[in-house]
N, C-alpha and C positions, 0 to 999 in steps of 0.2 A: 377747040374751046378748052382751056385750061382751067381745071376744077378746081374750089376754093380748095386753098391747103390748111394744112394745123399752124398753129400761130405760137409764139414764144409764152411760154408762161412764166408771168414773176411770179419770185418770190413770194409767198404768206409775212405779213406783220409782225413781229414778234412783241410780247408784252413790254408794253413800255416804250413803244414806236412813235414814231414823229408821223403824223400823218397830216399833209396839209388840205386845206377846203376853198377852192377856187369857185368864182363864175364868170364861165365862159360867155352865160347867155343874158337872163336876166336881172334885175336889181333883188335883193335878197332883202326879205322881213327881216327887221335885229331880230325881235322876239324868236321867232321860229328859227332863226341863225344859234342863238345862244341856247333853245331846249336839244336843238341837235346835237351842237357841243358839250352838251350835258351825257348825250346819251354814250358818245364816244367816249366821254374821260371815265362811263361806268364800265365800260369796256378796258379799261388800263389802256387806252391807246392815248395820247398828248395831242390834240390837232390844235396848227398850225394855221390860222386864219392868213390867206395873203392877203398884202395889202391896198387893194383896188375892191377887194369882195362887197366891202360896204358902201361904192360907189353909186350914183345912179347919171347917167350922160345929161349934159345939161341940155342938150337940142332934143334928146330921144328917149325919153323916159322908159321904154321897156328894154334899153339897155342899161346892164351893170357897168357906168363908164364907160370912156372909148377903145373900140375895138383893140389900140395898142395896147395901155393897161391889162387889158382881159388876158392879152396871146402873150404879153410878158408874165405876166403872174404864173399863166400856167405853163410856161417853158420853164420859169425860172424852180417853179415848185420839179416839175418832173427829173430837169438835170441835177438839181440839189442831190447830193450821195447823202445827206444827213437825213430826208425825206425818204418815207417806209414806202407809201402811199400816198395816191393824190384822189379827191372824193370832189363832184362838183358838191355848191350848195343851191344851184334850182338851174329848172331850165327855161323853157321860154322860147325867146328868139333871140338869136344873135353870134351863133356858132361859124354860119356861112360867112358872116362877113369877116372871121379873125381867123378862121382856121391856115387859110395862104400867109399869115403872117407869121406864123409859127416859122422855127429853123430847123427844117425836119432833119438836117442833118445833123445840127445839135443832139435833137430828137431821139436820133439811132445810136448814136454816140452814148447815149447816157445808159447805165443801168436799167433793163426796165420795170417796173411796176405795178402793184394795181391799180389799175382806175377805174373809176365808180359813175355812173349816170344814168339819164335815159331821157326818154323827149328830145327835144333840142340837141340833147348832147349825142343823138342817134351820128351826127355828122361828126363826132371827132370817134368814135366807134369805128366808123368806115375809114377815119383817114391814119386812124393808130394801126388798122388792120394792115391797108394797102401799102402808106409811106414809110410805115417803122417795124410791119413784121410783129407785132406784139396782140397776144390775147387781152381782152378788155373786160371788164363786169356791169348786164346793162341789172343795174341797181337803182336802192332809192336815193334821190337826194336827202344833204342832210339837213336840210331845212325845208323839204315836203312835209305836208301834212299827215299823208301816209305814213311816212318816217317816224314821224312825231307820235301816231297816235294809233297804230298797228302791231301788236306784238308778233304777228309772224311774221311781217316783214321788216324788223327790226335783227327776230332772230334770222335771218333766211340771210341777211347780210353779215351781221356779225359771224355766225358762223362757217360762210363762204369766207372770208376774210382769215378768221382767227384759225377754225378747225376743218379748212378745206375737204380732208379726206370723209368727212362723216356726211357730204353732202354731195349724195350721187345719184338720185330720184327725184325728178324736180316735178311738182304738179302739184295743184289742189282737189280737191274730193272731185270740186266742178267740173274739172276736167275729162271727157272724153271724144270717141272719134265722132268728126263730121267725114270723113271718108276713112274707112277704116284701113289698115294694113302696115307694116314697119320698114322702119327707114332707117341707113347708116348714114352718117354725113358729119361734116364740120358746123357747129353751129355760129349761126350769122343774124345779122340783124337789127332789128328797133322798132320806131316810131315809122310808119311806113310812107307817111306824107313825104317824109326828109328823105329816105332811100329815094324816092322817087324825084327827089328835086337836084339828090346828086348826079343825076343824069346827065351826059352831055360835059360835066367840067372837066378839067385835066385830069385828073388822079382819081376818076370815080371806078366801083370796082366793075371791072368788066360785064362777069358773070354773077349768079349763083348757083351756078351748075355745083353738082357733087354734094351742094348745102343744103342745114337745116335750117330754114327760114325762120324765122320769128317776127311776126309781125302784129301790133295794135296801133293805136290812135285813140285822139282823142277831139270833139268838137269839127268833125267832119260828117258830114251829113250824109244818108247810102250816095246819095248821085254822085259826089265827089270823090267818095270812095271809091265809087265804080270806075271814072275816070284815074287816080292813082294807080290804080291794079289795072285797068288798059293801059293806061299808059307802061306798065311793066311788062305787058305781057308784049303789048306791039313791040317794046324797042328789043323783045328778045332775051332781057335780062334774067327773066324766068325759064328760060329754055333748061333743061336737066336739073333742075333743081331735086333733090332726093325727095325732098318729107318737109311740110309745112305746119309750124304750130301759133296757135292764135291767141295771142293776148285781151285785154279787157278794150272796149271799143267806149268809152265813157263818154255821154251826151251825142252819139252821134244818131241818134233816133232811136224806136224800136227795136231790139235785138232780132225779134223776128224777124225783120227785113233787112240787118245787117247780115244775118245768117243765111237768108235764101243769096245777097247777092256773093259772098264769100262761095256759098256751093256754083255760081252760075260763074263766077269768073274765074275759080281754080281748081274746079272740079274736072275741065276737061284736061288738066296737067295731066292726071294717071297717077296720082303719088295721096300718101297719105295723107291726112289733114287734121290738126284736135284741135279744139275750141274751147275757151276758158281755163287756159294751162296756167293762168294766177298770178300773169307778170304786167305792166305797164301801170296803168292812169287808174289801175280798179284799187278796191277799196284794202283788197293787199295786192303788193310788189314785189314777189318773187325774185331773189336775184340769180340769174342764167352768164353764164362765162358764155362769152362770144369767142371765135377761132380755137373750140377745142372737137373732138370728135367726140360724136353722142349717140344713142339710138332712141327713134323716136317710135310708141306705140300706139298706136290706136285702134279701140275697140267700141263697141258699142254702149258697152259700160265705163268704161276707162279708158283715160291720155296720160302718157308718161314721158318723159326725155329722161333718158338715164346718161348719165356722162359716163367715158370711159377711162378716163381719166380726173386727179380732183383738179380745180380747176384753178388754182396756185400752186407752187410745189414749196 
């Protein structure tokens, strides 16, 4: 079994960067599209709306336009050399069906980037990993509401982005162990519903042996959860996994019960575990670099991911 490896990191933004804002999944609120772009040009960064963003599919209303649209905008933004960065602006549904339409060979060809998401966009996370070899940033969208109306997840992004190296302890206060002990590993990861639905397709990632899991959700209810995380554990995909950290579990019932079943179905891994480490659907979003190596700790009092590296260069 071949352990996740470290992934290419682009470049950091430089002031006065073209950075464009795609969506892959969803249809985008103007409103909340334009406070976001607010928040980026306070940043000295210029973004770049493509031009499908403000679509909505005539047949499918929870997609942003048709899947071509979506996989052209965001190829066309990535291979652009004029473009710093590429940022979704929401997620949703709708990644699975555009992600094969991409030209990944294009893809590898190009310079790479940061790219910015999370939810939804858990699936081009995994296929930037697997197809193009490139580190990714699971962040906030820029027309989330979280984005819009959370100053540490505002700053947690800008300054992953702008001042990489000052950002190498990632956690919030909430954070400590649910199985306590420390972990090396690559970290990996998302919305855990989608890891588990990239199961089974061509290019899904093997393992996450060697890895630092990251895993939340949102509006999944415990039983379904329980089935996602069986379903990971039977196919094996869990097998070596180093160290496991837990994001915000938003409407999926009682936390109590999401927390007994998180101990019952990953407890018997052997490996560390922290809970409420400050990233996903919660009320902040933490941005964490996927494909870089980190250490993960957890204790009774305290969870931490320390990256070992910053997480653009």
């Amino acid at each position: 079994m071949t352990p996740v490896a470290p992934l290419i990191r682009p470049p950091r933004p430089r002031p006065g960067a073209k950075v464009a804002v795609v969506a892959p999944s969803g249809p985008v609120p103007a409103d909340r599209l334009e406070a976001g772009l607010d928040i980026l040009r306070g940043w000295d960064l210029d973004p770049v709306v493509a031009p499908h963003v403000r679509d909505t599919h005539r047949e499918f209303g929870y997609l942003a336009g048709t899947d071509e649209a979506r996989a052209r905008d965001l190829q066309d933004a990535w291979c652009d050399p004029t473009i710093d960065a590429v940022l979704s602006a929401r997620g949703g549904y709708g990644v699975q069906r555009m992600v094969d339409l991409l030209d990944w060979d294009a893809m590898r060809a190009a310079a790479p980037k940061p790219f910015v998401g999370y939810s939804d966009i858990t699936a081009l996370h995994e296929a930037f990993a697997v197809r193009a070899g490139v580190s990714t940033l699971h962040g906030p969208m820029v027309a989330a509401l979280t984005f819009l109306k959370d100053p540490a997840t505002q700053e947690s992004l800008r300054a992953t982005l702008l001042e990489p190296e000052t950002v190498r302890v990632i956690g919030l206060d909430t954070a400590h162990g649910l199985i306590p002990g420390r972990a090396h590993g690559i970290t990996l990861g998302g919305c855990v519903s989608l890891l588990a639905a990239d199961l089974g397709t061509p290019h899904a990632r093997p393992s996450a042996a060697g890895g630092l899991l990251l895993i939340e959700d949102i509006e999944e209810e415990p039983y379904r959860l329980d089935r996602i995380l069986t379903q990971l554990l039977r196919s094996g995909w869990l097998d070596g996994v180093a160290g496991i950290a837990l994001g915000s579990w938003a409407d999926c019932g009682p936390y109590d019960d999401v927390r007994a079943l998180m101990l019952d179905r990953l407890g018997g891994l052997g490996v560390p575990v922290v809970e409420e480490l400050g990233f996903g659907h919660g009320p902040t979003n933490l941005t964490v670099p996927l494909g870089v190596p980190a250490l993960l700790e957890a204790s009774a009092d305290t969870g931490t991911l320390t990256l070992q590296v910053p997480a653009l260069t």
